[in-house]
C-alpha positions as CSV (number, residue, x, y, z in Angstrom):
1,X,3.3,7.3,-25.3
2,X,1.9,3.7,-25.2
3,X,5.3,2.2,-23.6
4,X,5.5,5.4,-21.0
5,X,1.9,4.6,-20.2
6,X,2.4,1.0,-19.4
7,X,5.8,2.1,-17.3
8,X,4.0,3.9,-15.3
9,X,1.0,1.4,-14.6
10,X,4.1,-0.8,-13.7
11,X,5.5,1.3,-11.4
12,X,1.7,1.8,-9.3
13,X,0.9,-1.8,-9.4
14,X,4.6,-2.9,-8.1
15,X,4.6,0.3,-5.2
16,X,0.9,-1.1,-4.4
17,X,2.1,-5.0,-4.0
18,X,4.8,-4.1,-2.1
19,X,2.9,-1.8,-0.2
20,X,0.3,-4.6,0.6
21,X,2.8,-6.8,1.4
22,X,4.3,-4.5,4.0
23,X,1.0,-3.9,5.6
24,X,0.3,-7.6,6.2
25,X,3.8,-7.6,7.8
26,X,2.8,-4.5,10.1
27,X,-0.3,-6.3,11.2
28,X,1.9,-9.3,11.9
29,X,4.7,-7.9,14.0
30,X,1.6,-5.8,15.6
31,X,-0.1,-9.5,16.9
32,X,3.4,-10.7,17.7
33,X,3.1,-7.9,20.7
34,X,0.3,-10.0,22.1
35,X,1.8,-13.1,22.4
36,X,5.7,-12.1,23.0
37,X,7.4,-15.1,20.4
38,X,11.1,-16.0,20.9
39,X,12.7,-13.0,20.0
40,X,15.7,-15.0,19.0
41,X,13.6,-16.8,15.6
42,X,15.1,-15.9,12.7
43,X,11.1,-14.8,11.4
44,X,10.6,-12.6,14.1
45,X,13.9,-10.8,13.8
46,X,13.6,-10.3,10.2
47,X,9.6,-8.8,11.1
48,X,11.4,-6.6,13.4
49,X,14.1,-5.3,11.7
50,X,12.2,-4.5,9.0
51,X,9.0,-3.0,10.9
52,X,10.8,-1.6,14.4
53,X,12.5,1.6,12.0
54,X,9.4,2.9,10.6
55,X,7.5,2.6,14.1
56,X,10.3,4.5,15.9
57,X,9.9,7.2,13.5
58,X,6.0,7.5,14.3
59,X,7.2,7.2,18.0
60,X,9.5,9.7,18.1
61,X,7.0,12.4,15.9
62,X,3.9,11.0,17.9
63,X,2.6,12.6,21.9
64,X,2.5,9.3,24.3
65,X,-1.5,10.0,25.2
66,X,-3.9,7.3,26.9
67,X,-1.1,5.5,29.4
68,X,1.4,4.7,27.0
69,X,-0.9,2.8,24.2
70,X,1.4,2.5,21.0
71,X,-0.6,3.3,17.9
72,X,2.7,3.7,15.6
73,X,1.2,0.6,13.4
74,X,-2.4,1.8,13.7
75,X,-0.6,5.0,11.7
76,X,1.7,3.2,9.4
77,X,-1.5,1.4,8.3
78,X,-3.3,4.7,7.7
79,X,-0.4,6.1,6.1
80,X,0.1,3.0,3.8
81,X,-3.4,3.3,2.7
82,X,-3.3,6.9,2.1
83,X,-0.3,6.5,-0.4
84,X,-1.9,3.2,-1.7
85,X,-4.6,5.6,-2.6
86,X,-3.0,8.4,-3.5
87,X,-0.6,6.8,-6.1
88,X,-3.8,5.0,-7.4
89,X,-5.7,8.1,-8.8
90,X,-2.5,10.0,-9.2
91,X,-1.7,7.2,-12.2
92,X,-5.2,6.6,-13.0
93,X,-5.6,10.5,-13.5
94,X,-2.6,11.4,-15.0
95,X,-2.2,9.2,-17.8
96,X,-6.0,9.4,-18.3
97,X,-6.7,5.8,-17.4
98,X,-10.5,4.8,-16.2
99,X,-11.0,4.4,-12.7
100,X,-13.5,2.8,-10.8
101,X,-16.5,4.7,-9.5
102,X,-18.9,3.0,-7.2
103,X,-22.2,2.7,-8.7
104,X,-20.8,3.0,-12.4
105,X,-19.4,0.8,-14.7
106,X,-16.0,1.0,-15.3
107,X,-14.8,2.4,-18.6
108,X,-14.4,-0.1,-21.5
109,X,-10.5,0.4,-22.9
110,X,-11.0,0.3,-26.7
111,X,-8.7,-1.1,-29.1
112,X,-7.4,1.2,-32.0
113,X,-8.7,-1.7,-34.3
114,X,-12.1,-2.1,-33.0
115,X,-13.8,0.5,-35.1
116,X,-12.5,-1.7,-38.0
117,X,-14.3,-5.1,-36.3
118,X,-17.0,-6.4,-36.8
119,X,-20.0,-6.6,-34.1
């Protein structure tokens, strides 16, 4: 149960780095609208490529309201942090893990040995 436990503690804290990481490259390619960079860089096209596929997805699900304003990042940043948070408590609940309350300290993890230690 121990090993399945830690699996699955791997699995959250990998999807929420890599979901981090994906949000700072949103916001990028998001201020790269602003200031229109050479569209033949290497960086940008990789920024593009890897950001242009989930923004024509909102695009095409999404009305075009207020003159044409694009706000596919605005929702791929909500929807990142909605599964950022979701997958959180869904591990920290499942597998019965403490989670952080505001205004309470956070659980202690006891060892198995520490009844037998000395205080």
């Amino acid at each position: 149960m121990y090993a399945w436990t830690n699996l699955i503690i791997f699995i959250a804290q990998t999807l929420d780095s890599l979901l981090t990481l994906y949000l700072y490259v949103v916001i990028i390619s998001a201020l790269m609208t602003w200031i229109e960079p050479n569209p033949y860089n290497p960086i940008v096209r990789f920024i593009y490529s890897i950001t242009e596929p989930v923004f024509d997805w909102f695009r095409g699900h999404l009305p075009v309201i207020l003159g044409g304003i694009d706000f596919s990042p605005l929702i791929v940043i909500i929807a990142i942090q909605a599964v950022q948070r979701v997958s959180s408590q869904a591990s920290c609940t499942r597998w019965s893990l403490p989670t952080h309350e505001p205004g309470r300290k956070s659980a202690r993890i006891r060892h198995p040995l520490d009844a037998r230690r000395p205080r």
